[in-house]
C-alpha positions as CSV (number, residue, x, y, z in Angstrom):
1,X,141.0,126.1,44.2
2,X,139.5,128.0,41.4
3,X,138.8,124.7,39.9
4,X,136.8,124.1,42.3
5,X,134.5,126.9,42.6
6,X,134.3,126.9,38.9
7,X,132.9,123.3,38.9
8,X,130.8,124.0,41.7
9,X,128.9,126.9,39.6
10,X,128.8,125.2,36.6
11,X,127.4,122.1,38.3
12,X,124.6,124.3,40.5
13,X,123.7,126.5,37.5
14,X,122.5,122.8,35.7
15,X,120.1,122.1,37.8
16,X,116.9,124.5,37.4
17,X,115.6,126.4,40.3
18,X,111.9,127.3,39.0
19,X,109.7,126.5,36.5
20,X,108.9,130.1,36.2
21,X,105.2,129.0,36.5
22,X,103.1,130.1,39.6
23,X,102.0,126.8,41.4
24,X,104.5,124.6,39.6
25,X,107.6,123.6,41.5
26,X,110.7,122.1,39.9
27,X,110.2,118.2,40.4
28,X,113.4,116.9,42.2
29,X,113.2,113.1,40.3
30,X,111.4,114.3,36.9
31,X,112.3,111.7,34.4
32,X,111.3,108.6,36.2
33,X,108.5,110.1,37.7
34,X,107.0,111.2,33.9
35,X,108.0,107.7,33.0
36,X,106.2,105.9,35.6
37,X,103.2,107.9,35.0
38,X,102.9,107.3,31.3
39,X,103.4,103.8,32.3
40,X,100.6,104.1,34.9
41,X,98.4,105.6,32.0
42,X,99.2,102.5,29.8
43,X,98.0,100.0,31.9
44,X,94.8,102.1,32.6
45,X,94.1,102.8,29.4
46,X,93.7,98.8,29.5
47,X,90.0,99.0,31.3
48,X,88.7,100.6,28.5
49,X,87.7,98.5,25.4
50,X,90.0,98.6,22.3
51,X,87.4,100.0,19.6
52,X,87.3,103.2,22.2
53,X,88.6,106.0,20.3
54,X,89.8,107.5,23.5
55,X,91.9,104.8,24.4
56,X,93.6,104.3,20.6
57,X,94.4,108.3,20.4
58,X,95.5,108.4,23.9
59,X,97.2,105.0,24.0
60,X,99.5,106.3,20.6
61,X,100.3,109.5,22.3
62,X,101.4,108.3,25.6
63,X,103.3,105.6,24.0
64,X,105.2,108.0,21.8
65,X,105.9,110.1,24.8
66,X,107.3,107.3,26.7
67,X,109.6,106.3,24.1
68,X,111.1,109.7,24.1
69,X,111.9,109.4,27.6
70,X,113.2,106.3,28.0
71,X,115.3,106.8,24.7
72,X,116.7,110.8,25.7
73,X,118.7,111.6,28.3
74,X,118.4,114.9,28.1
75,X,115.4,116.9,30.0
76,X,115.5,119.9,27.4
77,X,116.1,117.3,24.4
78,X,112.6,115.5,26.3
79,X,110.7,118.4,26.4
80,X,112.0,120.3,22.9
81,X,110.5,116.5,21.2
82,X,107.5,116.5,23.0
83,X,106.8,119.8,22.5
84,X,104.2,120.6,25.5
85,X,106.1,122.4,27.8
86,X,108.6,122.2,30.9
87,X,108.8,118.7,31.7
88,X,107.2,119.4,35.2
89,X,103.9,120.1,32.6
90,X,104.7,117.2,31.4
91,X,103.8,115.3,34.6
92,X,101.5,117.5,35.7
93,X,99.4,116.4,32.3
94,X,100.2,112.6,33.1
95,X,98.8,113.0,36.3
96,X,95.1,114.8,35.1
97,X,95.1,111.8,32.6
98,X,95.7,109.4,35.0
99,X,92.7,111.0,37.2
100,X,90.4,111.4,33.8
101,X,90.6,107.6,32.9
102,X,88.3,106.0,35.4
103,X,85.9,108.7,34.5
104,X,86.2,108.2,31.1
105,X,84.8,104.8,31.5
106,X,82.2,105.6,34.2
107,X,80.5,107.8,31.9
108,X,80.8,105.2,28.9
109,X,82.3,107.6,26.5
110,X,83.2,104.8,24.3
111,X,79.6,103.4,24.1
112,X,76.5,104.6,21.0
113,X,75.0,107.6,21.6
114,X,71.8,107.1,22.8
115,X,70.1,109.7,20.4
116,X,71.3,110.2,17.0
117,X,72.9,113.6,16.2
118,X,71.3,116.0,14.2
119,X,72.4,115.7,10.1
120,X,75.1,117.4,9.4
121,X,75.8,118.9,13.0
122,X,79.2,117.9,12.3
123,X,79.6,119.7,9.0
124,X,80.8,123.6,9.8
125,X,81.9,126.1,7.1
126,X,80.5,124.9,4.0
């Protein structure tokens, strides 16, 4: 009997209750819904042209992300490696990038500037 309610406590208090985070629930299914996203932003990332310096820098990130999911079983292993918060962050990050991607390409990010910058506007502090 005390078995029991000792494995009962030990196998409630392993599941998290709240993020902590105003606005941010706990996500009942997190691990396959932060891997589907990251392979949602993969195959977006796929309307942009390869040169695009969005999609290389994003593209590397997501796809080192997704290889620590699908390689750790762990949620607090996942989210120790990734190193940007709560998993639940996590997704809530995959899902803004999903949403910024069409935009992305809308505005043509990845195309010439249409006027030149300024010399040396990028050169600060020397």
């Amino acid at each position: 009997m005390q078995f029991s309610v000792l494995l009962r406590q030990t196998a409630t208090s392993a599941f998290k209750k709240t993020t902590g985070l105003c606005g941010l629930p706990v996500h009942p299914n997190s691990k396959p819904e932060l891997s589907s996203l990251y392979n949602r932003i993969l195959h977006s990332l796929q309307q942009l042209p390869e040169q695009s310096a969005y999609r290389q820098s994003t593209h590397k990130l997501v796809s080192e992300r997704l290889n620590i999911v699908a390689t750790t079983e762990d949620i607090a292993a996942i989210e120790q490696k990734i190193n940007a918060g709560q998993i639940e962050e996590l997704i809530y990050q995959a899902e803004m990038e999903l949403k910024l991607i069409p935009s992305i390409e809308k505005w043509k990010a990845h195309e010439a500037l249409e006027v030149a910058p300024p010399s040396g506007q990028w050169q600060y502090f020397k």
